[in-house]
N, C-alpha and C positions, 0 to 999 in steps of 0.2 A: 184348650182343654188339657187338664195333668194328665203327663204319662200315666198310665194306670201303676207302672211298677214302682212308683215314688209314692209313699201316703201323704205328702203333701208337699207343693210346688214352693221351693225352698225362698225363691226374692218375692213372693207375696206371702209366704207364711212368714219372713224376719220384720215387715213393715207391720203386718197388722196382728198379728201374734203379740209384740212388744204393747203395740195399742192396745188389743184387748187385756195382758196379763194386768196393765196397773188398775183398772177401777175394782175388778173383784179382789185383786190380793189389800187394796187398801179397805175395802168393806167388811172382808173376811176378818183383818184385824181388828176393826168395830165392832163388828158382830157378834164375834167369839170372844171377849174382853168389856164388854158392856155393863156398867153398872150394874149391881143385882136388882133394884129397883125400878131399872126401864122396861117397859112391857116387854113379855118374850113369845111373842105367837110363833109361831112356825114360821109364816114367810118372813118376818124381820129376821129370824134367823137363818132363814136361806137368800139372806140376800147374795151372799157371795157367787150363788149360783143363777139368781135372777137376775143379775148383771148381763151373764150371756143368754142364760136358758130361761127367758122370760115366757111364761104361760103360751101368749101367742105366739112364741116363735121369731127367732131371726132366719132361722132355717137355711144356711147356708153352708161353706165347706169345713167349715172351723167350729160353728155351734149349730146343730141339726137340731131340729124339733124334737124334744123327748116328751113334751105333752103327752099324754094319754095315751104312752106306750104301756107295754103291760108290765106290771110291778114285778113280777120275779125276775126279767127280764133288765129291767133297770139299776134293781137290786145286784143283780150279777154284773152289770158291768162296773159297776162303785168298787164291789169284789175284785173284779180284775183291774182296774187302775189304781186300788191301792195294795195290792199283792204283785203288781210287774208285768200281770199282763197283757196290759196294754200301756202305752208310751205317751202320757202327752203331760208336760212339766205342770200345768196348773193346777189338772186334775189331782196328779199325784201330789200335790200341795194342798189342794182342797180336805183330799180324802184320806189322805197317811197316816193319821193318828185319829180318826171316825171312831168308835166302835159298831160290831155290827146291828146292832139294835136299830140307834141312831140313821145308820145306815137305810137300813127298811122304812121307816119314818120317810127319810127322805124320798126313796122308792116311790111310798104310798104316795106322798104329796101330788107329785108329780103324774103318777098314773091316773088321779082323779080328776086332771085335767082336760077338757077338751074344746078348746077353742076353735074358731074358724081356722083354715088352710086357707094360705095366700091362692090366687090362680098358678098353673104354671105357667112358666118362662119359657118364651120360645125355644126350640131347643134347632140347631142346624146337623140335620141328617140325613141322608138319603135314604130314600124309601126302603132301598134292598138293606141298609144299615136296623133300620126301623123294624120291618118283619123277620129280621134275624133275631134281633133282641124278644121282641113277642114272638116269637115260635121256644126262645131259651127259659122265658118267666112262665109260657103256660103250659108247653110240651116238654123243657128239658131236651137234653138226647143223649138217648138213652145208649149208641155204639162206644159216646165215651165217657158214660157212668156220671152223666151228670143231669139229676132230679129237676124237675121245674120248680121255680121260684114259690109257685103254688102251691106246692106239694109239702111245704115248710110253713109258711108265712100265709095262708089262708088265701082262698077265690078272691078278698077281696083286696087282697095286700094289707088289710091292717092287722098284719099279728097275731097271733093265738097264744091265750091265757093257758098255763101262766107266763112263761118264758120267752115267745118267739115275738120280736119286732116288728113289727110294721114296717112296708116299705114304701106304700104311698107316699106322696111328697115329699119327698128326699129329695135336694137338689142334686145333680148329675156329677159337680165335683167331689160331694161329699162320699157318693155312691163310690167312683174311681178309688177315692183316696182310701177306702177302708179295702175295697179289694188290694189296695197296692200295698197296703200296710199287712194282709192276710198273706200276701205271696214274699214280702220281706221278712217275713217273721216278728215284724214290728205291733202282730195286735194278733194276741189270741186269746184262747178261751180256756173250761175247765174239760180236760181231755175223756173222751176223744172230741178233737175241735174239728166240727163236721164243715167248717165254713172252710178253713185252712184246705180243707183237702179239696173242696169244691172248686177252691180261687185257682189252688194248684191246679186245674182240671181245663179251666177257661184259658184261652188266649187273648190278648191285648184289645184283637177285634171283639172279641165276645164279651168283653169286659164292657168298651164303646158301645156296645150294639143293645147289653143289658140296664144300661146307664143313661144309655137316651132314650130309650122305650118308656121304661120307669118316669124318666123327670119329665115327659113329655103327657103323663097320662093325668086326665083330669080326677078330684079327689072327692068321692061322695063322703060331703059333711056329713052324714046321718051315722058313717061306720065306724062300728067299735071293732077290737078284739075278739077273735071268736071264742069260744068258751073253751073249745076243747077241738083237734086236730078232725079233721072226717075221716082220716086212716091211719093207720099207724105211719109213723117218719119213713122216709126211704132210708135212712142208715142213721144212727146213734149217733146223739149229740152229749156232748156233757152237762151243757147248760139246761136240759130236759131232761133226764134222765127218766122219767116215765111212762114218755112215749117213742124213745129211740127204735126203730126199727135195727135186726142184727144187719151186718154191713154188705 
């Protein structure tokens, strides 16, 4: 498993990183250069993205499932890897010269998806690793200011409309690697970035222990995004701005 403090484990992100950048950046240039004459539907033009981020999912640590996350939500993260704030070379190639428009299009595409969820993968933890994780996702704790998983991201892990991600089926390395990237300062958000200060709050174990609870729990296909939070947020996010709680 990645150190949680690294967003991603360096001698398998240089082998398959390299793998995955050629078929989208070679698509991309087909895509976006295409005769005016060849059909132009939406997904031929996101092939560049359906390379990785194909509808059902590769769902791994490098291309996570954005299927039938919620669109403001997706929207904003397009925002943050083509404005810097967040770090991964493809993206910022995919999306650096978008407009925002385009942008949401792509968004919507993507959020109108919902395919199956693979099973999860065994995951190796010890039980006391396990109920630490689930006491972090559904209780929080609260002596060191850190909200439950729940408390953001809905009862049922999938997200809430418009902005907040889903965290069901997320594989475990992907989980690590964005905390480790929230505590290097390698991936943040539009301020105040509620996640950065949360990742700050967690320790190494509680990173493990939220990451194997998470990838270990099974994924009811029937759920969507909840509409709207059940209480206001425990503290102000940027990427919400409507329903931040003060801090």
């Amino acid at each position: 498993m990645p150190n949680p403090r690294y967003p991603l484990p360096a001698p398998a992100m240089s082998a398959r990183l390299l793998a995955a950048l050629a078929l989208p950046l070679l698509l991309c240039n087909h895509a976006w250069s295409a005769p005016a004459a060849a059909p132009d539907t939406l997904a031929q033009r996101l092939a560049p993205c359906l390379a990785c981020h194909q509808p059902q999912g590769r769902n791994d640590a490098f291309f996570p499932r954005i299927a039938g996350k919620p669109e403001g939500y997706l929207y904003n993260q397009l925002l943050n890897f083509r404005d810097g704030r967040r770090q991964f070379p493809m993206m910022t190639y995919m999306v650096g010269n978008l407009p925002e428009p385009y942008l949401r299009e792509i968004a919507q595409f993507f959020a109108s998806q919902h395919p199956p969820y693979p099973p999860a993968p065994p995951v190796t933890a010890t039980a006391q690793m396990l109920e630490r994780g689930r006491v972090l996702v559904r209780q929080g704790d609260a002596a060191r200011r850190i909200p439950a998983c729940v408390a953001c991201h809905g009862q049922q892990l999938a997200g809430v409309a418009p902005a907040i991600p889903g965290l069901a089926g997320l594989p475990r390395d992907y989980i690590n690697a964005q905390f480790g990237a929230w505590k290097n300062k390698a991936r943040r958000a539009q301020a105040p970035d509620c996640m950065a200060d949360i990742a700050a709050r967690l320790t190494e174990a509680d990173v493990a222990a939220v990451s194997g609870w998470l990838a270990s729990q099974p994924v009811d296909q029937a759920a969507r995004p909840a509409a709207a939070p059940d209480t206001p947020l425990p503290m102000r996010c940027g990427g919400v701005p409507d329903h931040g709680a003060a801090p």
